[in-house]
N, C-alpha and C positions, 0 to 999 in steps of 0.2 A: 771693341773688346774692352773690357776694365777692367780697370789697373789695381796693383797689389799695395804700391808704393807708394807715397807721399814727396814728391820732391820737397826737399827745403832747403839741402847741403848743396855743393856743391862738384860735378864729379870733374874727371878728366885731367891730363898734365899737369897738375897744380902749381908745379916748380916754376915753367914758365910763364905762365898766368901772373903770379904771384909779386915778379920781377915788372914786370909791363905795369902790374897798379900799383908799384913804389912800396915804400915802408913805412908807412905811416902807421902804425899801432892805433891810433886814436881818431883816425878818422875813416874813409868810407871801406877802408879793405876789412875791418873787421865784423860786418854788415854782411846778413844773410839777404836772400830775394826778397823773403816778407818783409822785411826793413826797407828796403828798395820801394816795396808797393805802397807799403807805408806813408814814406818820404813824398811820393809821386803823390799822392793823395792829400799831404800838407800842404806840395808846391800849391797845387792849383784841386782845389777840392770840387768832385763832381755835384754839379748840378740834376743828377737825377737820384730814383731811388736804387739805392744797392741791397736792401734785401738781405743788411748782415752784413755785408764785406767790410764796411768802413767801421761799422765794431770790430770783426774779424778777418783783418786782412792776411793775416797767415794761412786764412782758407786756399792753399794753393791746389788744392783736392776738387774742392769744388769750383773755382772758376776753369780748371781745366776741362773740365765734366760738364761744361754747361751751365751753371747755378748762375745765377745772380746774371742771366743770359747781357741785360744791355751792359753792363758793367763791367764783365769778364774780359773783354778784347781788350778794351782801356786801361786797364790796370794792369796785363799782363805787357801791353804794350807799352807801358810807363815802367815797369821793372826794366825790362832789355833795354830802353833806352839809356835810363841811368846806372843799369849795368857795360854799357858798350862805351858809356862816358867818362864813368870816373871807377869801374871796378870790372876791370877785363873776368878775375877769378871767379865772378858769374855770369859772366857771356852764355857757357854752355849750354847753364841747367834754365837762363831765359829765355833762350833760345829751342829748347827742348819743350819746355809747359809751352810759350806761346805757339809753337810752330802745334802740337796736339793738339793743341785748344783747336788752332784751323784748321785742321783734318778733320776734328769733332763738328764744323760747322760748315764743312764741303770746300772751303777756299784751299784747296786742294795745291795747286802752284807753289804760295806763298807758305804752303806748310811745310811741303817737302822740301822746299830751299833751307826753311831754318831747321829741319829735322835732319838734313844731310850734313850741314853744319857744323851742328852740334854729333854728330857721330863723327866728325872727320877731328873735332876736337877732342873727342871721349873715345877714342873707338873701342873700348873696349870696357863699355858701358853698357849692358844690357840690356837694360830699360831700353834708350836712347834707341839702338838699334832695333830693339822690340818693333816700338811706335813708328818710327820709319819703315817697318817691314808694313807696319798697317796703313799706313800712308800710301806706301804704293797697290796696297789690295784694294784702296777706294779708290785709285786713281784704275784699275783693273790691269794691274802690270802684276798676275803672279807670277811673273819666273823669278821676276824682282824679290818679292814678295817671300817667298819661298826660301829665296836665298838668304835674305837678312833674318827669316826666324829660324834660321838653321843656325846661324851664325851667332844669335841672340839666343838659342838653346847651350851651343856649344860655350859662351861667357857664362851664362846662367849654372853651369853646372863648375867650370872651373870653378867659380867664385864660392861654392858652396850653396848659391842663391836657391832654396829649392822653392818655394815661393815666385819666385822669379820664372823658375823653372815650368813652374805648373800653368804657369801663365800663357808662355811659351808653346806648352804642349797645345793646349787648348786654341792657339791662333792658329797652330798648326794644320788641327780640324778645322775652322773656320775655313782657312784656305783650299784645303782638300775639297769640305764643300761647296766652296764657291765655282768649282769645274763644271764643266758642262760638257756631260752627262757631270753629275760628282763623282769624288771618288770615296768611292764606297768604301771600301775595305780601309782606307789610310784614314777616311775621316773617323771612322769608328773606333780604327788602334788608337788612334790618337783623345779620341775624345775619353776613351777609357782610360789611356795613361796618365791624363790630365787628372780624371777623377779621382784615381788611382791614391796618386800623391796628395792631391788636394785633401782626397778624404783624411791624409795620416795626417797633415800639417793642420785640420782643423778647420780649412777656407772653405768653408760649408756655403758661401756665393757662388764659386767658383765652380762646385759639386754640380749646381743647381744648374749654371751654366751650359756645364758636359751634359747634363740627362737633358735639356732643351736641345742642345743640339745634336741629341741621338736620337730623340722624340721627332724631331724635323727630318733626319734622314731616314728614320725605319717609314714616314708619312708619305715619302716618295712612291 
């Protein structure tokens, strides 16, 4: 499913995070993940081609998603390290891109460990919970599944997030239709209310989305 959001900040407890990487104003706490990625790529600079990332390493969009495929594990994997090292206050959100990226590329296990993680730090992170909900729909656990985009609808909306929100709706169908027989009638509400809101907010991908996958169940 894709994503609305751009990580680049940082979510979750921040008080206690903040205490664990000390007070240094001027050195690694004041540092975002793309700085992270950055950094990793000074330590030790890859040897292959990246395809943009090493001009643009704040593409945290696209290495999530695939892009820059041989490059993308390595570099996210070089954040969370030097995040788990010297900057706990972005454990979360490294641990959240890297563990999606793995879901994005089937290593399924290894995703959901750092996607649980990272919810158990954020939990009341949307997004985070979002991706994890999808994590367990590849791994084919919908009750799981189910329950974490209920949960990630239900932050999405506290928060204001309707963006967020729409996104949610929309996995929600997914989910519906991944049943066997589907479900018909919930994927469809759902897929409508996705479009619904998408439509007002303007996320004319997202639109595009819901009519493919109500195009896919009226084909049933």
């Amino acid at each position: 499913v894709a994503d609305d959001v751009v990580r680049g900040k940082p979510t979750g407890p921040q008080g206690g995070e903040n205490r664990e990487a000390g007070g240094d104003e001027g050195g690694l706490l004041n540092i975002g993940l793309d700085e992270l990625v950055q950094r990793g790529l000074e330590a030790e600079p890859l040897q292959i081609e990246t395809r943009g990332v090493r001009a643009n390493p704040v593409d945290l969009h696209g290495l999530r998603h695939g892009k820059s495929d041989v490059a993308a594990h390595t570099l996210l994997e070089r954040a969370l390290a030097l995040a788990r090292e010297h900057v706990p206050l972005h454990v979360t959100t490294g641990a959240a891109n890297l563990g999606y990226a793995y879901a994005r590329r089937g290593r399924l296990p290894e995703a959901l460990a750092l996607l649980t993680e990272a919810v158990e730090r954020a939990p009341s992170d949307a997004l985070t919970i979002r991706h994890l909900s999808e994590g367990h729909l590849l791994a084919g656990r919908r009750d799981d599944a189910v329950r974490l985009a209920l949960s990630a609808l239900e932050a999405s909306r506290r928060q204001g997030a309707r963006g967020g929100e729409a996104w949610t709706l929309h996995l929600l169908g997914v989910i519906a239709a991944s049943a066997l027989p589907a479900e018909a009638a919930t994927t469809e509400a759902r897929f409508h209310e996705a479009a619904e809101l998408a439509g007002t907010l303007g996320m004319r991908p997202l639109v595009a989305h819901c009519h493919l996958g109500l195009g896919t169940l009226y084909r049933r």
